[in-house]
N, C-alpha and C positions, 0 to 999 in steps of 0.2 A: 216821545219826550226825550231830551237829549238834555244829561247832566254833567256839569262838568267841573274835575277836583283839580282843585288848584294845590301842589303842593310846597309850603311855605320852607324854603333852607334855613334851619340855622346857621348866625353867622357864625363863623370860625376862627376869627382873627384871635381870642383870648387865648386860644388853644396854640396859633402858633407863636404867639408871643412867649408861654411857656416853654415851648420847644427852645427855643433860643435864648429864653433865661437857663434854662438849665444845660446846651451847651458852654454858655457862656462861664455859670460857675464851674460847671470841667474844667475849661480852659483855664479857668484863674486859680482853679483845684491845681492843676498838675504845672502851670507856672509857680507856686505858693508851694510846692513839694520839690520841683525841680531847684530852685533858690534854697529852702531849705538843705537840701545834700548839698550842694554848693557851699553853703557854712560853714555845715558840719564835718565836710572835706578841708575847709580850711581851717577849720580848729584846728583838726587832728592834725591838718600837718603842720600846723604852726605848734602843735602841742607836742608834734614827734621831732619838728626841730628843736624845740625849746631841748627836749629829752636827751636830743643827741648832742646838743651842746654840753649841758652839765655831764654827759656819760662822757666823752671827750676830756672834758677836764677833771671830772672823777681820774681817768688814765692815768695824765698827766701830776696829776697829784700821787700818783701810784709812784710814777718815776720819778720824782722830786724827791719821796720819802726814799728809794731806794739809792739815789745818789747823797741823799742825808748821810745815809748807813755806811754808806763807799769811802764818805769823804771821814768819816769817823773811824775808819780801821773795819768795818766789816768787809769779810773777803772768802765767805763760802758758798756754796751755791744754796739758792732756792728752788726747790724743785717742784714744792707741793701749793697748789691753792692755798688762800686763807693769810690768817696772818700768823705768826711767828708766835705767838702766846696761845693759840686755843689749837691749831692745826698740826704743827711742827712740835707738841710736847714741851715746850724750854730747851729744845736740844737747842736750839741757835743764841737763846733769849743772852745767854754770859757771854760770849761777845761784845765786841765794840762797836756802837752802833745798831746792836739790833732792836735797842727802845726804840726805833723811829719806826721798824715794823710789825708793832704790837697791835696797832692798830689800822684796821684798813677803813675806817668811816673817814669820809668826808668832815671835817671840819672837829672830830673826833666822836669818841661814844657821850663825854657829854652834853655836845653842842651838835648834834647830830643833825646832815644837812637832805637827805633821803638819797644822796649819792656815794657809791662807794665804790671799790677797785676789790671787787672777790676775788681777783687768780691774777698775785703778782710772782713772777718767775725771775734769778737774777742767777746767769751763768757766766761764770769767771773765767772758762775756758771753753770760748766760743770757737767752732770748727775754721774759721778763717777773721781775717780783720778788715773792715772797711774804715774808709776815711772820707769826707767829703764835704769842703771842697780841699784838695790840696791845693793852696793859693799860692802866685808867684810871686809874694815878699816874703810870707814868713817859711819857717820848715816846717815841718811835721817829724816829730821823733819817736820814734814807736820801739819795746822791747819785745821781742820776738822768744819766745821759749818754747820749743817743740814738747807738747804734753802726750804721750799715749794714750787715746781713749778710749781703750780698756782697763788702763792698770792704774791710772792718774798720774804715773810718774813720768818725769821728766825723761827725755827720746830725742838722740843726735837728730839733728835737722839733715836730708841730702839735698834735699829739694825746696825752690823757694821760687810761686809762679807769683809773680805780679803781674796785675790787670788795669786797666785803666782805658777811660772815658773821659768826655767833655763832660767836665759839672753840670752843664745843661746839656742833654746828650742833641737830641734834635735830629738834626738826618751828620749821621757821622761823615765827618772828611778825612779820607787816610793820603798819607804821603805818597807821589808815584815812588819816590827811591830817594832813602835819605841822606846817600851814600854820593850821590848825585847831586842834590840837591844841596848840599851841605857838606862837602869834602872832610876827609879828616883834619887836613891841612889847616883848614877855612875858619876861621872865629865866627861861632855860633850867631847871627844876627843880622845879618848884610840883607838877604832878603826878605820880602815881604810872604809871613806866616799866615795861612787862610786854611789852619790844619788842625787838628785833635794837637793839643798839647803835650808838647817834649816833657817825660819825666824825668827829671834829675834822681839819682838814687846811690846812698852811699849804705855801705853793709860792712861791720867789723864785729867781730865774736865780740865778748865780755868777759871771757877766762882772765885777762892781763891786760889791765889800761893803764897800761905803763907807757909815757910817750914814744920809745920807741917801736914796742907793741902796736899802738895805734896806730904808724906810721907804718908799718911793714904789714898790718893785716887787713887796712885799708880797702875797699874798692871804690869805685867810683865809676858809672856809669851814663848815659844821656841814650834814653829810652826812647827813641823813636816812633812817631806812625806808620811805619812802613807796610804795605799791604805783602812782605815777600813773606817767603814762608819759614826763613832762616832765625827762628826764637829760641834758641837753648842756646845758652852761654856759660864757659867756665867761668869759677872763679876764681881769679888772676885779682889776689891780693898786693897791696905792697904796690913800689914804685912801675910806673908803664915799662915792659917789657920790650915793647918794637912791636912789632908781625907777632901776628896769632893774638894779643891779647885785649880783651874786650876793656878794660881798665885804663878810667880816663878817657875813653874812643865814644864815637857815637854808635846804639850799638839799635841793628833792625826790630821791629818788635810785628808779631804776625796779627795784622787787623786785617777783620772779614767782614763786610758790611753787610752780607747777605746771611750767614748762619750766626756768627757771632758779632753782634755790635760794638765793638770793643777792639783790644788791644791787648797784648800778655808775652809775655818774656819769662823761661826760663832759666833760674838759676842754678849749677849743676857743682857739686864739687864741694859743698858744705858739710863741714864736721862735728860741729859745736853744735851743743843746746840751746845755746843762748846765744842771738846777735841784734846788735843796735843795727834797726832802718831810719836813716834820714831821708823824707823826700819834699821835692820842692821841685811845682810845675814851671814850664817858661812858654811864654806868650798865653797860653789859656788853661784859668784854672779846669782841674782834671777830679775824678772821683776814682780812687782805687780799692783793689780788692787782693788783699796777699793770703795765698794759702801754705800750708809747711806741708813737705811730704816725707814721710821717714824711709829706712828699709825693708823690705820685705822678709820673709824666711831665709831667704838663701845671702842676704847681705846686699844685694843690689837694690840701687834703686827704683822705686815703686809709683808711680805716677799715682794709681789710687790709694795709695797708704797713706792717708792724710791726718795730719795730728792734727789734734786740740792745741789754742797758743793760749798763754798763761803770762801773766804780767804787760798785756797787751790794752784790752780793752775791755769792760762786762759787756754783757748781751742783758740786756732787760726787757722783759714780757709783762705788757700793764694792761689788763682788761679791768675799764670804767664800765660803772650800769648804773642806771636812774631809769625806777620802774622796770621792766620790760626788755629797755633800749641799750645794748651793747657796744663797747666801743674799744676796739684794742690797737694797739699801739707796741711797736719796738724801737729799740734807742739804743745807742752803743755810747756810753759813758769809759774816756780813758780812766785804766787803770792811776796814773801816775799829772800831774797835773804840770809838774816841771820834770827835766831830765840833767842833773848838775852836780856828775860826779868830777871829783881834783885829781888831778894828776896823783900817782903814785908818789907819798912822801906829802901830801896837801899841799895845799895852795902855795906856803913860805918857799917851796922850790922852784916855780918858777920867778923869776926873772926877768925885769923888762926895760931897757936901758933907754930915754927917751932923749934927743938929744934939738938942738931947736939954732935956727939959722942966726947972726950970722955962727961962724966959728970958732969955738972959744967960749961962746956963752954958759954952754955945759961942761960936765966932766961925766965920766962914768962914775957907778955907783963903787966904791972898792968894793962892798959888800958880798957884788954880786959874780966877783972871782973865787969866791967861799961855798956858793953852792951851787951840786953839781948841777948838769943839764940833765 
């Protein structure tokens, strides 16, 4: 007798239909997670730019109030975080100008905007001066006072390095030989400049601005890009000398493209605490950087003994925060915003005799036989 079992399969298709539903919600699990971070990535950084904007201008609102303060008569240093009312004691607060740093909120304490400037800093006697851009129409008039910074007090100047760069520096061009290039003989202009620009730079103590003072303590120099290595120069005040003196002359200045990017001229032979710099670029405006260097123990001059300059320009230190998000910022605000001292005896002494074609149409002033020159 022969029996035979048939075994029936269940079918299976439900089973793998499941299988692939539920790969399937994975798959649209971790697409639906991966798009989520994706968002929430882009919040945050739209939420950290948002952040770093207002901390940015929180800064700038930091140095806005500290140039309030500049322009009002305040002229001490800040040294400590905070604001001037709760940090600093009231020592600064009688002063002029120091209402405007009583308060470091945004928008103030009672319009309060969640952004603020906690640690504004404002040094009057910063270790060197920058300028930028020195542009070729107008000057730049800067007072120079060698301060000691150890003792606060004012320190003969011997030394005085100017530096200077292309306002956009980029890849530097220095002059092969400006001496060549541009003869002493030769009027500054004839050829075409494809170089770091020429600084013009005049330098006269402050002790006696009497016109003929002015005129005899004078210099005047035309600051080349020369790559030579001949930068230290006396100074040869007063009328051009001839041979040997740099006054009036074009003078080399040591640029090094490969260690130092830049350009610098020293000046050797200075006595005074105090001297006016005038500078003014030709053909491209320049960015400079002037440091003062006093004397050492023994009386010579000191390359690293570099003063503090005072009546130049503030140093200001603005750190904005909103939330979290920090943002600091530095700004050099001039001391002085015009420079328009009168000749010795005010203005009624000079004299100015104007006379117009054809002539005869004029006379002279009598006047102006009355007073002296």
């Amino acid at each position: 007798m022969k029996i035979n079992f048939k075994i029936k399969l269940k079918d299976e298709s439900g089973f793998a239909a499941i299988v692939i539903a539920m790969i399937m919600v994975t798959i649209l699990s971790l697409i639906t997670i991966g798009f989520a971070q994706l968002m929430r990535k882009a919040t945050i950084s739209a939420l950290n730019a948002q952040l770093s904007t207002q901390a940015y201008n929180a800064a700038e609102s930091g140095v806005n109030a500290a140039a309030a303060a500049i322009n009002e008569g305040y002229n001490l240093p800040k040294t400590i975080c905070g604001d001037t009312e709760n940090v600093q004691g009231g020592v600064n607060t009688g002063l002029s100008g120091a209402n405007f740093l009583e308060d470091n909120t945004v928008g103030g304490k009672s319009s309060p905007t969640g952004a603020s400037y906690p640690c504004l800093l404002i040094n009057p006697t910063p270790p060197n001066y920058q300028a930028d851009p020195i542009d070729t129409v107008n000057s730049t008039v800067a007072e120079m006072e060698g301060i000691n910074p150890a003792t606060g007090a004012a320190a003969p100047i011997q030394t005085m390095e100017i530096s200077w760069e292309n306002s956009d520096p980029g890849s530097p061009q220095f002059a092969p030989n400006c001496n060549t290039f541009y003869p002493a003989n030769q009027p500054v202009g004839t050829p075409q400049w494809n170089y770091t620009g020429i600084l013009r730079t005049e330098l006269f103590p402050v002790n006696n601005l009497t016109r003929s003072s002015l005129i005899n303590s004078e210099m005047t120099t035309y600051l080349c890009p020369d790559q030579s290595l001949g930068n230290t120069i006396g100074y040869n005040s007063g009328v051009d000398t001839g041979v040997g003196s740099d006054n009036g002359h074009i003078v080399d200045g040591d640029c090094n493209a490969s260690n130092n990017p830049y350009c610098s001229v020293y000046i050797t032979g200075l006595s005074q605490s105090i001297y006016f710099l005038v500078l003014k670029s030709i053909y491209t405006p320049t960015q400079v950087t002037v440091t003062l260097y006093g004397a050492d123990s023994t009386g010579s001059t000191a390359p690293t003994n570099i003063l503090d300059i005072a009546d130049a320009q503030f140093l200001v230190d603005s750190t904005g925060k909103a939330q979290n998000v920090l943002k600091r910022i530095q700004v050099r605000i001039p001391t002085h915003d015009n420079y328009y001292y009168p000749p010795n005896g005010g203005a009624a002494s000079v004299c100015k005799e104007l006379k117009v074609q054809p002539a005869g149409s004029s006379s002279p002033n009598p006047n102006c036989s009355n007073i002296p020159s």
